[in-house]
Phi, psi and omega in degrees: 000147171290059187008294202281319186337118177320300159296012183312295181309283172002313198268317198296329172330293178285334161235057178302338195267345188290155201243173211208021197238143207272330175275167159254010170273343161300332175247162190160202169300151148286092172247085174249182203296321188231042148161188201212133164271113183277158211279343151238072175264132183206054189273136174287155171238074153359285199245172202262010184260334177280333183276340202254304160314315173315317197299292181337306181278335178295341184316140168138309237246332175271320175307319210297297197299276229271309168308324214286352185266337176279055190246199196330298159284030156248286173343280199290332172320284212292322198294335191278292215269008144284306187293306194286326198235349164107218170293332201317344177245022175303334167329336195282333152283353164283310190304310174332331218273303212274005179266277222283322160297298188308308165272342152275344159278351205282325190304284187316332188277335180244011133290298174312351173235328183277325213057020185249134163276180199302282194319317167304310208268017184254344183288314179285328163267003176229023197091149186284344180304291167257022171284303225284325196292324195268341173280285167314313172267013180280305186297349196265255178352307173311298182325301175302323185292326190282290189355279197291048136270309169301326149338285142318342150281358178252297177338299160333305204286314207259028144276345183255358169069047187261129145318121161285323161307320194279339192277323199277334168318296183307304172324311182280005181277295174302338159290294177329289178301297168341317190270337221249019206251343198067017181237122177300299208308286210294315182296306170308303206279355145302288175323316212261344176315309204294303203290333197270004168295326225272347181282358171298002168303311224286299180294000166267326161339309204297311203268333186265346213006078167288152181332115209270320145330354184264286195312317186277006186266293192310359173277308171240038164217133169317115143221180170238173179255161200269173194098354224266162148300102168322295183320311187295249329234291174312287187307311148357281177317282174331289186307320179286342187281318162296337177264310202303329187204119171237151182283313185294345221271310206298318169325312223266314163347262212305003180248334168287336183274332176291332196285320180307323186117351206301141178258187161276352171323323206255028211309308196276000185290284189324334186287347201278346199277299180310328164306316154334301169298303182294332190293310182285007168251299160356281220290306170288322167280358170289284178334293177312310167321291171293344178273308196302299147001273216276020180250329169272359183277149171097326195244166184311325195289325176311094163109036160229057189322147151221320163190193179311277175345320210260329168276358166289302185314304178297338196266330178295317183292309196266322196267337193118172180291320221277331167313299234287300157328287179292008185265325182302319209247347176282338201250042143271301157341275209270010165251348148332290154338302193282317180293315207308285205296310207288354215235309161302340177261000161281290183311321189281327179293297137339314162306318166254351177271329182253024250319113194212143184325152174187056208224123169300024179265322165293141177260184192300348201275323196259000173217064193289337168293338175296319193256008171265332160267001141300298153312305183282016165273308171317319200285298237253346187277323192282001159256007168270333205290306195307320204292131170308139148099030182306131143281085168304322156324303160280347185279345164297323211246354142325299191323285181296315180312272194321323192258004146309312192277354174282337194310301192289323187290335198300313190305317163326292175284353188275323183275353172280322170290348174265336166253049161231106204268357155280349167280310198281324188070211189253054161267342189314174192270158138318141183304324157295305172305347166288319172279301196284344169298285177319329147323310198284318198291317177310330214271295205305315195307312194285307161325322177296302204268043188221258159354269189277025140263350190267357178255034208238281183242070173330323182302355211298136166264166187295006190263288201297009198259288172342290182309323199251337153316288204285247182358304171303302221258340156258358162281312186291340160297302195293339154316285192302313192285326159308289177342288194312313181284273157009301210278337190287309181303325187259007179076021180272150179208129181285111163255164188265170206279133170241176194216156156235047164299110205239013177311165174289145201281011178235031167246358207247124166209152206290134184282168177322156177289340191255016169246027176274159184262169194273154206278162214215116179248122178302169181285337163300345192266316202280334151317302169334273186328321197297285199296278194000292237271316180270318167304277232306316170287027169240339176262327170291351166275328192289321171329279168314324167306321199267337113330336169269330150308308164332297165307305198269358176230076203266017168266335171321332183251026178260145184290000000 
C-alpha cells in the first residue's frame, strides 16, 4: 500500500472492526479452567463476585509463561547461587520483578490487540530477514531448552529411584497427550495443576525453615558475598538474569492470550494474572535459593555446587528424606512445565509464520502441522535425552550461548513493536516506559555478550566484565544522545501517526495485517537495528570460534 495514498486512513477505517487472527478458531468464547466468558458479553463488571469470576476465567496465560520459566534451569541456577553463596544475591530478584512485568506486559498488550503472533508481526514489519532469523534460532533455542527439561527429569527419577526410560518415556507421553485432547479448558487446567504443584517448594522451605531475617535483609539490600571471585559472582548474576526472562516466554505469551481469545476488554484482569505469576516464580526463586543456603551452611558441600542431584542428596543427608523428596518431585513438576510451555510456543510460532491452523481448540486431526511440531520436539529431546554418549553437557551450555544471543534482538523487536501506533493504536507504550524499556535492553544487550562470552571463553575476567559494563552503557548514552542532537540539528521532529479511528480504547484492535500502512522506523529505532546487527555479528563469530575449538578438541565437548 502506499503511505501517501489518499485513501489510506479512509481504508483503515472501514476495516477497523474487521480481526486480524489468523486461525478462526482464536475467536469465541473465553473458555478457561475456571470459568467461561461469552465472546459477546460486555455486560460492566460491578460487584466484587463478578470481577472475581471474571478473574477467574481469565487467570492462566501469565502463571503458566511465568512458572513455566521456573523450570529445569531455574532449579540449578537459583540452588548453585545458595549452595556457593548463601542468601546473599537475592537482591537480584527484587530488581528483576519490574523487568519481568514490563516485558511480559508489553507481550499480553500485542496478543489481546493485534491477535497476531510474535513471529508473524515481526515477519510483516521488519521484513523475511528477521522474521525468518527470529524464528529459526528461537526453534534451535527451544529445541535445545526442552533437552535440558528432560534433563531434569532425569536428574528428579534417579534420585527417586524411578527407571529413567520409563519415567522420561511417561513424562513425554503425558506432556504430548496434555495438549493433543482439543479441549483448551482441559489443556489449561492441566497446565495451572502443574504450576500450583510447583508450591511444593514452599513446605520443603517450610521443613529446613532458614532464617527469615537473613532473608528479608538480602533480599532487600544489594550486597555481594565476601571472599568471592567478583567475575564468578557477575557471571551468577547474569545466569539468574538469563533463567529468569527466556526469549521463548515473549512468543509463548502472546500467542496464548490469542488463543485463549482475551481482547482488550479484559486488559487489567490479565495483568492481574500476570502479577500472579511473577508472585509464584519470586516466591519459588527465593525458597530455593534460601532453603539450599540453610542446608549447606556449615558443611563441606557449601560453595561446591554440582547439580540438582547433588542438592536432593544433601538435603537428604543434613534435613531428612521427606525436603529432600518433594524438592525431587517439585523440579519434575517444573521441567514438565517447561517442555510443555517451550515446545508449545515453537508449534504457535510455526503456526503463525506459515499461517496454518494452530489453536489448542483443534484436535490434532485438524491442525496436524501444529501438534507434529509440538510432539516432535518432545520426541526427539527425550530420545536425545535417553540416548548413551548424548553430550548433554554441551548442549546445556547451547542453551545459554543462544539464548544470550536471542534475548536482546527478541527485546528489541518487542519495543519496537509497541510503539508502532499501526499494530497498537492507541495501545502504544508511553514515553516513560519506552526510556526505562531502553534501558533494560541496553542492560540485557550488555549481560548477553557477557554471558555468551563467558560460555565461550570460560577464562573470562573481571577486567574484561567491567569492560564490556562500563564500554556498553557509555555506547548506549553516546548513542541515544547523538541520535537526539542528529534530529535537533537537522529539525526532525517525530510525530506520531494519527487515525480516525474513533472506538473506545478498550475496543481497538489491529486491522488485517494487509491493511496496515507500512511501518515507519525513527532514527533512533533504526540505531536500534544498526547495534542488533553488530552484536549479532560478534556473537556469531564468537559462536563459530567455539565450535571450531571444539571440532579440533572433541574431548572438550563431553559432559
Amino acid at each position: 500500500m502506499n503511505p501517501f495514498e489518499p485513501s489510506g486512513q479512509s481504508r483503515l477505517q472501514a476495516t477497523s472492526n474487521a480481526s486480524a487472527v489468523l486461525d478462526a478458531a482464536h475467536l469465541g468464547d473465553i473458555r478457561g479452567a475456571f470459568g467461561t466468558i461469552k465472546r459477546g458479553d460486555t455486560q460492566p463488571r460491578n460487584s466484587l463476585r463478578h470481577r472475581l469470576q471474571t478473574l477467574l476465567a481469565i487467570i492462566g496465560p501469565g502463571m503458566i509463561v511465568m512458572v513455566g520459566d521456573n523450570d529445569a534451569g531455574a532449579f540449578g541456577t537459583y540452588t548453585q547461587a545458595g549452595q556457593n553463596y548463601g542468601t546473599s544475591l537475592l537482591w537480584t530478584l527484587l530488581l528483576l520483578i519490574p523487568v519481568l512485568y514490563v516485558n511480559q506486559e508489553m507481550v499480553l498488550r500485542l496478543g489481546a490487540v493485534t491477535g497476531v503472533g510474535h513471529a508473524r508481526l515481526i515477519f510483516e514489519r521488519f521484513g523475511k530477514f528477521w522474521g525468518a532469523f527470529s524464528v529459526i534460532d528461537l526453534f534451535l533455542l527451544n529445541a535445545l531448552t526442552i533437552v535440558t527439561e528432560f534433563i531434569g527429569i532425569s536428574l528428579g527419577l534417579d534420585f527417586l529411584g524411578v527407571s529413567k526410560f520409563w519415567g522420561i518415556a511417561v513424562s513425554a507421553v503425558v506432556i504430548i497427550a496434555a495438549a493433543g485432547t482439543g479441549d483448551f479448558r482441559r489443556f489449561e487446567r492441566f497446565s495451572l495443576f502443574l504450576v500450583f504443584a510447583s508450591l511444593l517448594l514452599v513446605p520443603v522451605f517450610v521443613l529446613i525453615h532458614p532464617p527469615a531475617g537473613q532473608i528479608a535483609h538480602d533480599f532487600l539490600i544489594p550486597s555481594f558475598p565476601r571472599g568471592s571471585k567478583l567475575s564468578e559472582v557477575m557471571l551468577l548474576i547474569i545466569a539468574i538474569v538469563g533463567t529468569t526472562i527466556a526469549p521463548w516466554q515473549l512468543f509463548f505469551q502472546q500467542s496464548y492470550v490469542i488463543d485463549k481469545r482475551i481482547t482488550p476488554r479484559f486488559m487489567k484482569y490479565e495483568r492481574l494474572d500476570l502479577w500472579l505469576g511473577i508472585g509464584l516464580v519470586i516466591i519459588g526463586a527465593v525458597a530455593m535459593t534460601a532453603f539450599t543456603a540453610a542446608t549447606f551452611s556449615g558443611h563441606p558441600e557449601f560453595g561446591n555446587f554440582t547439580d540438582a542431584t547433588g542438592v536432593a542428596s544433601g538435603m537428604q543427608k543434613y534435613v531428612g528424606r521427606l525436603p529432600a523428596v518433594l524438592f525431587a518431585v517439585a523440579l519434575i513438576d517444573a521441567s514438565i512445565i517447561g517442555a510443555l510451555a517451550v515446545s508449545l510456543s515453537s508449534a504457535y510460532a510455526i503456526g503463525d509464520v506459515f499461517a496454518v491452523r494452530h489453536s489448542l481448540h483443534r484436535k490434532p486431526s485438524e491442525a496436524k502441522g501444529f501438534y507434529a511440531v509440538y510432539a516432535g520436539l518432545i520426541v526427539i529431546a527425550a530420545a536425545l535425552v535417553l540416548t548413551p554418549g548424548t553430550p548433554l553437557g554441551l548442549l546445556t551450555n547451547l542453551v545459554q550461548t543462544l539464548a544470550g544471543v536471542l534475548l536482546p534482538s527478541a527485546a528489541v523487536f518487542l519495543l519496537l513493536l509497541c510503539n508502532d501506533r499501526a499494530v497498537l493504536g492507541p495501545w502504544v507504550n508511553s514515553r516513560r516506559l519506552n526510556v526505562f524499556t531502553a534501558g533494560v535492553i541496553a542492560v540485557l544487550v550488555m549481560l548477553s555478550v557477557i554471558l555468551t562470552a563467558s560460555v565461550l571463553f570460560p577464562n573470562i575476567g573481571e577486567r574484561e566484565i567491567l569492560g564490556v559494563l562500563i564500554g556498553g552503557s557509555a555506547l548506549a548514552v553516546g548513542m541515544a544522545v547523538g541520535v537526539k542532537a542528529y534530529e535537533r540539528s537537522r529539525g526532525i521532529v517525530q510525530q506520531p501517526e494519527q487515525t480516525d479511528d474513533t472506538r473506545p480504547r478498550d475496543q481497538w484492535t489491529m486491522p488485517p495485517l494487509d491493511q496496515l500502512l507500512p511501518a515507519k522506523l525513527t532514527l533512533l529505532s533504526k540505531a536500534w537495528m544498526l547495534v542488533l546487527r553488530g552484536y549479532l555479528v560478534v556473537a556469531a563469530g564468537m559462536l563459530i570460534f567455539k565450535l571450531v575449538q571444539l571440532a579440533v578438541s572433541p574431548g572438550s565437548a563431553a559432559p
